[in-house]
C-alpha positions in Angstrom: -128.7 30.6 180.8 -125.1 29.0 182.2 -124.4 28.3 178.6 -124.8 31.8 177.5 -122.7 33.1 180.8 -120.5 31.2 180.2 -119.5 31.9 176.5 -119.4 35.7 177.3 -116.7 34.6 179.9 -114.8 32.9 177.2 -115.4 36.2 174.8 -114.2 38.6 177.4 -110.9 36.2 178.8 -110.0 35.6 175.0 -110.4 39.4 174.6 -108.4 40.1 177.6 -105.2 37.9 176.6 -105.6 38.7 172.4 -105.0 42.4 174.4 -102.5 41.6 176.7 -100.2 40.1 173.8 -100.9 42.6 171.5 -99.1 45.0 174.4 -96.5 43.6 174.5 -93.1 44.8 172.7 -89.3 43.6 172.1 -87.0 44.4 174.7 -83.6 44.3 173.9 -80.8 43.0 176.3 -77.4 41.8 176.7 -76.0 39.0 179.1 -72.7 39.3 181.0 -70.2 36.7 182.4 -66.7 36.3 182.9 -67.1 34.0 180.6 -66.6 34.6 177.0 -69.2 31.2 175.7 -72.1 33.4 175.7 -74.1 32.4 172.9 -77.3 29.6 173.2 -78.1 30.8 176.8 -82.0 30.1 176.9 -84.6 33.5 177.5 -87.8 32.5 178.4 -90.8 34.7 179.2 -92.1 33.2 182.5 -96.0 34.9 181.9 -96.2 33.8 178.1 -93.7 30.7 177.7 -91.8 32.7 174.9 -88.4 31.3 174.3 -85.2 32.8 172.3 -81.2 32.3 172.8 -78.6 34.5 173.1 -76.6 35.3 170.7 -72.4 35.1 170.2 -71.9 38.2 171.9 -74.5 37.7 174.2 -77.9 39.9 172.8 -81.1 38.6 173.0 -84.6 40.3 171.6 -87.7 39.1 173.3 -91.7 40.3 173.6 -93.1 41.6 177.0 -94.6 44.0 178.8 -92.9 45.7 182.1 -94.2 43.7 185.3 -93.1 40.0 183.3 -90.1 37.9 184.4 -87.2 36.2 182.4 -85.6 33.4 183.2 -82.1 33.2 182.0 -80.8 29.4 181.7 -78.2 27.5 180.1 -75.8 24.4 181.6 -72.3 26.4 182.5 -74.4 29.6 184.0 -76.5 29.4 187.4 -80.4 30.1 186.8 -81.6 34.0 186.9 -84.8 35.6 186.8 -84.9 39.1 186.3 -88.4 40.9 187.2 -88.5 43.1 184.2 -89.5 46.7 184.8 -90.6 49.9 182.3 -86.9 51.5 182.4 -85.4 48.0 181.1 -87.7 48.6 177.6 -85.9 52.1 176.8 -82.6 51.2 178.4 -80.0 50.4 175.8 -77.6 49.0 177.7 -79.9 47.3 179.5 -77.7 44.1 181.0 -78.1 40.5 183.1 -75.1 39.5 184.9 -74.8 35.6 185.0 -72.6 33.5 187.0 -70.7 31.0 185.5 -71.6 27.4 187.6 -69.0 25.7 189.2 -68.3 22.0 189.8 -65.9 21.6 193.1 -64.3 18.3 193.1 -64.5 16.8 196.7 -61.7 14.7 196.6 -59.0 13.6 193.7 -57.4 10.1 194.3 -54.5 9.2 191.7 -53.9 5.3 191.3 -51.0 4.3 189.4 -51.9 1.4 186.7 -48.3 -0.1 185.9 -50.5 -2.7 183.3 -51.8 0.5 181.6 -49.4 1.9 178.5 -48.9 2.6 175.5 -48.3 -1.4 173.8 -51.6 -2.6 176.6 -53.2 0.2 175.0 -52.4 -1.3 171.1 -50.7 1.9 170.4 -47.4 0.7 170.2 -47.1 -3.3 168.4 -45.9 -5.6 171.0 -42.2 -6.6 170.9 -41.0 -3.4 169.2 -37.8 -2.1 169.4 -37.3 0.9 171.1 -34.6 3.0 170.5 -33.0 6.2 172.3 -32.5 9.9 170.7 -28.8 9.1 169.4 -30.4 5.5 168.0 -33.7 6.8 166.4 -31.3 9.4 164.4 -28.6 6.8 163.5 -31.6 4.4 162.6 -34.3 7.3 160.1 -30.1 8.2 158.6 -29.7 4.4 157.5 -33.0 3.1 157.0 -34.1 2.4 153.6 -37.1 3.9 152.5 -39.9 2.0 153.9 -42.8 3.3 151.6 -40.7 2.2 148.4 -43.1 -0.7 145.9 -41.5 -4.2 145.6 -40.9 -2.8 141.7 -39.2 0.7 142.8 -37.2 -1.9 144.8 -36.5 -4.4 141.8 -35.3 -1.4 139.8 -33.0 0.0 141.9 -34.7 2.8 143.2 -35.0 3.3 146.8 -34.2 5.8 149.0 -30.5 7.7 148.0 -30.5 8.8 152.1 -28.5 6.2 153.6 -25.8 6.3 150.8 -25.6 10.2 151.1 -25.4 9.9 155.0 -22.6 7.1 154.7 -20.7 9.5 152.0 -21.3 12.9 153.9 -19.8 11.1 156.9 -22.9 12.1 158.6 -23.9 8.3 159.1 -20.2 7.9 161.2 -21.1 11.0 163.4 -24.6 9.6 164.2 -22.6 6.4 165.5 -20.1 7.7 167.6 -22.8 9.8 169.1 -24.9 7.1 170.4 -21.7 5.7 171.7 -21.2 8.6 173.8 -25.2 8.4 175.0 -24.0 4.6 175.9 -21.7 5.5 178.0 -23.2 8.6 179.4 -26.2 6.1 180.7 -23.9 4.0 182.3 -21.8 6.7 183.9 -25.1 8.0 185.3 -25.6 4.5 186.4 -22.5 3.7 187.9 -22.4 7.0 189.9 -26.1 6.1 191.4 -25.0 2.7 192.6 -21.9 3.7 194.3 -21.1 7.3 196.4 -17.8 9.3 195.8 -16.6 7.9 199.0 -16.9 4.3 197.6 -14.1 5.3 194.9 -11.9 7.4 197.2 -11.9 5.2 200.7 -13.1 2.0 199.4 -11.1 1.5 196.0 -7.9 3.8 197.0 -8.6 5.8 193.6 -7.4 9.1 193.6 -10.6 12.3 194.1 -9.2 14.2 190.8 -8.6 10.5 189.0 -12.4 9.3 189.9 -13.9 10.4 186.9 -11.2 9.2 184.7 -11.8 5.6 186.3 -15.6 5.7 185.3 -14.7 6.6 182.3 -12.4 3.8 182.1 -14.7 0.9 183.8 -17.3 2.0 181.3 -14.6 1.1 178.4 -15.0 -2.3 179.1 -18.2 -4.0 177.7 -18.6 -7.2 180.6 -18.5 -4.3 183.4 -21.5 -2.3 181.1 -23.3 -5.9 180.8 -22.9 -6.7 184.9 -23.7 -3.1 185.7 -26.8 -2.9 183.2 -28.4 -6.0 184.9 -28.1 -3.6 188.5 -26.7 -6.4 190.3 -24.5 -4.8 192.8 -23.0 -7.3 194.2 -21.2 -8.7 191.3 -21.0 -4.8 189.5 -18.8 -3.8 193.0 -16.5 -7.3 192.6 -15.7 -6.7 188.8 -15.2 -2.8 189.8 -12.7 -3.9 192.2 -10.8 -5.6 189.8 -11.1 -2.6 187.4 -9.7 -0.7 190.2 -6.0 -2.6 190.7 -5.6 -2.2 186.9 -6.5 1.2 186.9 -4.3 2.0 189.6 -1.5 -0.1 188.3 -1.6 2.4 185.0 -1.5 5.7 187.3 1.6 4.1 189.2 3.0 3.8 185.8 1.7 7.3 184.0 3.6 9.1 187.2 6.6 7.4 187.0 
């Protein structure tokens, strides 16, 4: 007798859901964000564990019946269930607004790795000249093609660049140019180590002839080598000197 009651009960639920999932239909819908990554958002049907994705533009078909709840999912938008309801079946703009998830940092520390660049790295060989704007130009203009095979070589044939550069006088150019960046470094130099007031009170030079003495101490090549290695104390002895000479060529200039 329990036998039998109870393989009615199994008829009549089997019956029952068989009917409940033949009523149910697509609805159509759309998701919203302010984001524009809306496709592969997860829509699952909470009563029957049906499952689709949203589309690129955000549409999504899925079966149910009024009175079911879907649950909208995905990592960069917060969770959303949305009890649906008959009006959402014949709406067809019917919509789900979903709010993008955001990660708030709680604190940012920045630690400063001097050991950490580009040769540590293996980017850069070790050892490897480096070479300013005016220098990297003068160096491409007269390099010899690099790529050339050891029997373009043996013929004669490599790169016609540097030999067109020296002719065109375009090599010459590139040279005097990265003198000029030399000495614009160590004017820039000079002028950090020591104030205007160091060349007017200290060395007796002249406000409107200042710049014409930098210009001048740069000229020579041991002041560029003492002032490169930023030793003040012996750049500001050697600057002195610089200075009674310099002077010495005003007195004679305004004779």
């Amino acid at each position: 007798m329990i036998n039998k009651v109870l393989c009615v009960l199994c008829v009549v639920l089997s019956q029952t859901a068989w009917t409940q999932n033949q009523e149910r239909v697509i609805v159509n819908g759309k998701i919203i964000s302010n984001s524009n990554d809306l496709e592969g958002v997860y829509v699952v049907n909470a009563q029957t564990e049906a499952m689709t994705t949203t589309k690129a533009d955000g549409s999504f078909s899925i079966m149910a019946n009024p009175g079911d709840t879907l649950v909208f999912s995905s990592i960069q938008f917060k969770e959303n269930r949305v009890l649906l309801t008959a009006e959402n079946f014949s709406d067809l703009n019917f919509t789900v607004k979903l709010n993008l998830v955001i990660h708030q940092l709680q604190e940012v520390i920045v630690r400063r790795y001097d050991n950490i660049n580009a040769v540590a790295l293996g980017i850069i060989p070790a050892g490897q000249k480096t070479y300013t704007e005016a220098e990297r130009k003068l160096h491409t203009a007269t390099a010899l093609n690099a790529t050339a095979s050891a029997e373009l070589m043996a013929g004669g044939s490599i790169s016609a660049d540097p030999l067109l550069n020296f002719l065109s006088g375009r090599t010459a150019m590139l040279k005097k140019e990265v003198v000029v960046e030399k000495k614009e470094f160590f004017m820039k130099l000079l002028e950090n180590m020591f104030s205007l007031d160091h060349f007017v009170n200290r060395l007796k030079i002249p406000n409107e002839y200042v710049k014409g003495f930098e210009y001048y101490a740069v000229d020579n090549d041991k002041f560029t080598t003492i002032l490169n290695s930023k030793n003040k104390t012996s750049t500001e002895f050697l600057l002195g000197e610089l200075a009674v000479k310099y002077k010495e060529i005003l007195a004679v200039e305004n004779k």
